[in-house]
C-alpha positions in Angstrom: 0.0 0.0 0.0 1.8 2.7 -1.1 2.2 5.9 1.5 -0.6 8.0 0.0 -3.1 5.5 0.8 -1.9 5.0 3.9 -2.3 9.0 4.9 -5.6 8.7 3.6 -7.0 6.2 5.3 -5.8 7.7 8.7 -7.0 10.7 7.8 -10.7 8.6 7.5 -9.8 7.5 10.9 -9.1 10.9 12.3 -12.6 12.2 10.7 -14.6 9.3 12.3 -13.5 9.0 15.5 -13.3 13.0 15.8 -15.9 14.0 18.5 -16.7 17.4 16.4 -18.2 15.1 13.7 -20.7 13.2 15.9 -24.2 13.7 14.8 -26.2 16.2 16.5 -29.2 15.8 18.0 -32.4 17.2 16.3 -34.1 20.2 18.1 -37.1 17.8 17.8 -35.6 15.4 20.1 -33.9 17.7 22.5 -37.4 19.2 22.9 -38.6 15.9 23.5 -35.9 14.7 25.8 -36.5 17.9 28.1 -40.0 17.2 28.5 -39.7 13.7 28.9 -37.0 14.5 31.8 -39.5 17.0 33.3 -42.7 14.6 33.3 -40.2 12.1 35.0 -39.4 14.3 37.8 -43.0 15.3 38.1 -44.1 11.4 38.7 -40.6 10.8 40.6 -41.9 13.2 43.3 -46.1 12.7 43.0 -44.7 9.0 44.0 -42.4 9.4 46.4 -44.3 12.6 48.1 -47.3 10.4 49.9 -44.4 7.7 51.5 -42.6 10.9 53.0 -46.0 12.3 54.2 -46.6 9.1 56.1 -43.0 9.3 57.5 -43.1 12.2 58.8 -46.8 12.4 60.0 -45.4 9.4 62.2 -42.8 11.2 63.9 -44.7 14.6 64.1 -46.1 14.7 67.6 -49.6 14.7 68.2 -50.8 18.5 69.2 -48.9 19.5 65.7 -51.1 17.5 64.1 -54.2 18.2 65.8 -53.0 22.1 64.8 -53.1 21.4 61.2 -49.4 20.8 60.8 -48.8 18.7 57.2 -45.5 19.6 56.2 -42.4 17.2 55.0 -40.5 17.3 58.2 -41.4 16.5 61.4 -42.5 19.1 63.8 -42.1 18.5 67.9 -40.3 14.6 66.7 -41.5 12.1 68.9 -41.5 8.4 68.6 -44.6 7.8 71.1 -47.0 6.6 68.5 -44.1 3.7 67.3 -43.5 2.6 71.3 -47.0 2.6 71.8 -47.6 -0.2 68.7 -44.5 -2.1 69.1 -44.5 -2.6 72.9 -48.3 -2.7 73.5 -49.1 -5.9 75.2 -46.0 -8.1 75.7 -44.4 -7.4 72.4 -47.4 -8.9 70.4 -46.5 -6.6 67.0 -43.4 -8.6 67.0 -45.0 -12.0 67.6 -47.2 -10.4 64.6 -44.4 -9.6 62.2 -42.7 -13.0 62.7 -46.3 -14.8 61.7 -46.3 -12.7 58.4 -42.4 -13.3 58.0 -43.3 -16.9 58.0 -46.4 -16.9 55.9 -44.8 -14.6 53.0 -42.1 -16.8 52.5 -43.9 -20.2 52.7 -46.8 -19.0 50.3 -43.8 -16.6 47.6 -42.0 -20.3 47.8 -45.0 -22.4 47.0 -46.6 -20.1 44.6 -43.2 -19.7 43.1 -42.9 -23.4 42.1 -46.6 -24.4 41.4 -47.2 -21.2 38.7 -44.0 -22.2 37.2 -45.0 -25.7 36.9 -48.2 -24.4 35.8 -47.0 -21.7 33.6 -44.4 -24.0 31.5 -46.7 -27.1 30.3 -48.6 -24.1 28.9 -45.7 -22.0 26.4 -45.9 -25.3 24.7 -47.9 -25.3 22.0 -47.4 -28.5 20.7 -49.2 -29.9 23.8 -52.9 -31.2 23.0 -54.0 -30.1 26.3 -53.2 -26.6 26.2 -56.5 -26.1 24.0 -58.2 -27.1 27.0 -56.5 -25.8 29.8 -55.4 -22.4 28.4 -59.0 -21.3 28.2 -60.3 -23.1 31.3 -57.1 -21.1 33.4 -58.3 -17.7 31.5 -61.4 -18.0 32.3 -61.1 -17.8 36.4 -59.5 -14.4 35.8 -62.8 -12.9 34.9 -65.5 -15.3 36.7 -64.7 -16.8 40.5 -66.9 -19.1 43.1 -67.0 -16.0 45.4 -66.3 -15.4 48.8 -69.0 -17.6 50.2 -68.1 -20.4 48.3 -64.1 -20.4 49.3 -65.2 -19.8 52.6 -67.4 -23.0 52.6 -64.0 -24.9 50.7 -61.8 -23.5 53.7 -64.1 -25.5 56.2 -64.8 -28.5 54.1 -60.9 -28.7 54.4 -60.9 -28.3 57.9 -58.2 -24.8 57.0 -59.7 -22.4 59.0 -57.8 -21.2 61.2 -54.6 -22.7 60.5 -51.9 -20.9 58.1 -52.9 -23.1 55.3 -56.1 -21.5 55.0 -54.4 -17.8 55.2 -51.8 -19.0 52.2 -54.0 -21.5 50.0 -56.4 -19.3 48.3 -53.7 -17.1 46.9 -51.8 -19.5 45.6 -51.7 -19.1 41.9 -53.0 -16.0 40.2 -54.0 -16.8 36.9 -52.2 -13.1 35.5 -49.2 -13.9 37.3 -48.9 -17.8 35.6 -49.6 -15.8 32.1 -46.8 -13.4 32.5 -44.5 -16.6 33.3 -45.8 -18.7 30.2 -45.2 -15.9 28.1 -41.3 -15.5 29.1 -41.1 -19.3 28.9 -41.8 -19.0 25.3 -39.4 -16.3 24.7 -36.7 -19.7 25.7 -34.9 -20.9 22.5 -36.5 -24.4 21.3 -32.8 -25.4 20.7 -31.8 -25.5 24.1 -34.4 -27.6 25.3 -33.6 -29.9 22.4 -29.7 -30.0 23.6 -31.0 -30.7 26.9 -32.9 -33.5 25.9 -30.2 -34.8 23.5 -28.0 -35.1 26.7 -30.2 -37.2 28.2 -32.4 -34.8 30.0 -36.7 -35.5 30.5 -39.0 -32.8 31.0 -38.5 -32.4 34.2 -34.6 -32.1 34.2 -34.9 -29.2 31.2 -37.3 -27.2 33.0 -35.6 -27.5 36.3 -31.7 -27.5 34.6 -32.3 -25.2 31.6 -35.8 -23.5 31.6 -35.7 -22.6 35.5 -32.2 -20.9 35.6 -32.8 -18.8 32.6 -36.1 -17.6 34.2 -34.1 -15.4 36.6 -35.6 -12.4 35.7 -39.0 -13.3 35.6 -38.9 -15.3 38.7 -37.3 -12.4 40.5 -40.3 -9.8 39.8 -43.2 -13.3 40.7 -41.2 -12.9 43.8 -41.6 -9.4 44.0 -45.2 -9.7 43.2 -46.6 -12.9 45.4 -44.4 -11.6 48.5 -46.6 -8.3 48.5 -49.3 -9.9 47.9 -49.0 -12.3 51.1 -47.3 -9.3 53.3 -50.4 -7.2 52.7 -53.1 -9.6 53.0 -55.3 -8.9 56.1 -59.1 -9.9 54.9 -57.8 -13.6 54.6 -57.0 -13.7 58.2 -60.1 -11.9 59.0 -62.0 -14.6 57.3 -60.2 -17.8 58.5 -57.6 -16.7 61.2 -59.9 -16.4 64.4 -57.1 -17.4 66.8 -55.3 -14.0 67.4 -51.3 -15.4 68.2 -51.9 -16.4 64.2 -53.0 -13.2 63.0 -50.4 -12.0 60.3 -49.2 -7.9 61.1 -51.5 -5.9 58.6 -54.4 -8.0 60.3 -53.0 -6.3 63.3 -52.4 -2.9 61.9 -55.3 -2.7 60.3 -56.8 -3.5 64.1 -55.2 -0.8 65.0 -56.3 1.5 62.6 -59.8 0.7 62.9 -60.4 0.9 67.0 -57.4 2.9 67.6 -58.7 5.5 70.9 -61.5 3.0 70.8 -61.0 1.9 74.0 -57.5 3.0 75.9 -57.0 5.9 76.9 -53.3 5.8 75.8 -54.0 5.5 72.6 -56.8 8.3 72.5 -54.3 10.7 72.0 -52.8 8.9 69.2 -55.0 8.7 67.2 -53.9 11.6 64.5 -50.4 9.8 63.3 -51.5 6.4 64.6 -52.3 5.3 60.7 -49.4 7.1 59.5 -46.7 4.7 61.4 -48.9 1.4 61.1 -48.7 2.1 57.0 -44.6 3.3 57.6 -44.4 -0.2 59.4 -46.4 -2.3 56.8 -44.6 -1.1 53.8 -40.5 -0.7 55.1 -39.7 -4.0 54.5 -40.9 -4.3 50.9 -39.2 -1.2 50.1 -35.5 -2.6 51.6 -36.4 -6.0 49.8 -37.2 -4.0 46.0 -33.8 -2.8 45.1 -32.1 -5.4 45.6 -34.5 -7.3 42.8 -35.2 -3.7 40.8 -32.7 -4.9 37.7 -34.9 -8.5 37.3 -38.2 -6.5 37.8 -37.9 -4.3 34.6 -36.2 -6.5 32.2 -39.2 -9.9 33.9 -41.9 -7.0 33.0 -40.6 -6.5 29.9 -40.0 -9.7 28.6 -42.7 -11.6 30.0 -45.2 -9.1 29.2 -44.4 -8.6 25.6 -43.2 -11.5 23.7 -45.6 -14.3 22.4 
């Protein structure tokens, strides 16, 4: 190549890796990218404004907010209202907490594993069944037995009152196994195929190949069915008459309704009472999201979209 060339084409190099020459942005899209930023903000704070309320309506004491006090920080702090719930007869919000500790990860776990093994039999569509069961599993989204007649299952079972009958009839939701089927089909055919070449059956690809590339899916289910189970109070209101079983919204939501009701103590609590119960209800979820925020999008995304 003789030396001409040579200039020439580092010349060409120069010009395309120069950063004056980059392609500049349209004033179409920089108008759209500063509203987009500011409609961001905007729902940033309208989300994250109510939480901070509640935080510091908990710590504001109670003649501030008997006085009309609602502002961001907390005026005349005080932690009253959160000794009063947590200490109130022998520690019992604790016992409370550990019930709902135990029943969110026992129900995430087994409605983990049965809407997967629900949710995979059904991205096949080479299965005969499926033009059964897909329809028949649809269907309960939109038409249910009703209250009455789970509550008359839960004592033909002999589940009330036992933590069976709190976790059992949210076991599967139906939207939940359709999001997973749909991600299950986004798999590649060929690595089931490989699987099964090397000996695998059915079982061993979904456990050994379907299951681990699920991550993201089964990271925002998790998400999902562990809210669902930390939140749940009317279950326990329905089959949970024993009160050491009662999971700690149950509790909360005790609180809430009677609080001033009938002690005295609490009569003067009753203007940030709600405001800590919801601060207590919700802190753990929001330490737990984070750490599973990555999975949540890319689960949403995925398993939401492709077919």
């Amino acid at each position: 190549m003789s030396d001409n060339k040579k200039t020439e084409l580092r010349l060409d190099e120069i010009h395309i890796h120069n950063p004056k020459n980059k392609i500049k942005d349209s004033v179409g899209y920089r108008v759209f990218t500063v509203f987009n930023t500011i409609i961001m903000i905007l729902v940033a704070v309208a989300t994250l404004y109510p939480f901070l309320y509640l935080v510091s309506q908990s710590f504001t004491s109670t003649q501030a907010i008997i006085e009309g006090y609602t502002g961001l920080v907390p005026k005349g702090f005080n932690v009253d209202t959160y000794a009063y719930v947590l200490t109130r007869n022998d520690y019992e919000f604790l016992r409370y907490y550990l019930n709902t500790i135990i029943y969110t990860v026992i129900g995430t776990v087994l409605s983990l594993f049965f809407s997967s093994i629900l949710a995979y039999p059904l991205s096949k569509p080479n299965l005969r069944i499926n033009k059964i069961l897909s329809p028949f599993i649809i269907f309960t989204m939109y038409f249910g037995g009703g209250l009455m007649a789970n509550y008359v299952l839960m004592l033909k079972l002999g589940l009330k009152n036992s933590m069976w009958g709190f976790i059992l009839p949210m076991l599967i939701s139906t939207y939940y196994v359709i999001l997973m089927r749909s991600f299950f089909m986004s798999i590649p055919k060929d690595l089931e195929e490989a699987g099964e070449i090397d000996g695998l059956n059915k079982w061993g690809v979904f456990w050994f190949i379907a299951r681990p590339l699920s991550t993201p899916i089964i990271a925002t289910m998790t998400l999902f069915y562990a809210v669902m189970y930390w939140n749940n109070w009317f279950n326990a209101k329905l089959y949970l008459q024993d009160k050491a079983k009662w999971p700690v919204a149950y509790f909360l939501q005790t609180i809430i309704r009677g609080a001033g009701a009938n002690e005295p103590d609490a009569q003067n609590m009753t203007a940030n009472i709600k405001s800590c119960a919801m601060v207590l209800t919700v802190l753990p979820i929001i330490c737990v999201y984070p750490a599973i925020q990555k999975y949540y999008v890319q689960g949403m995304m995925l398993g939401g979209v492709k077919e």
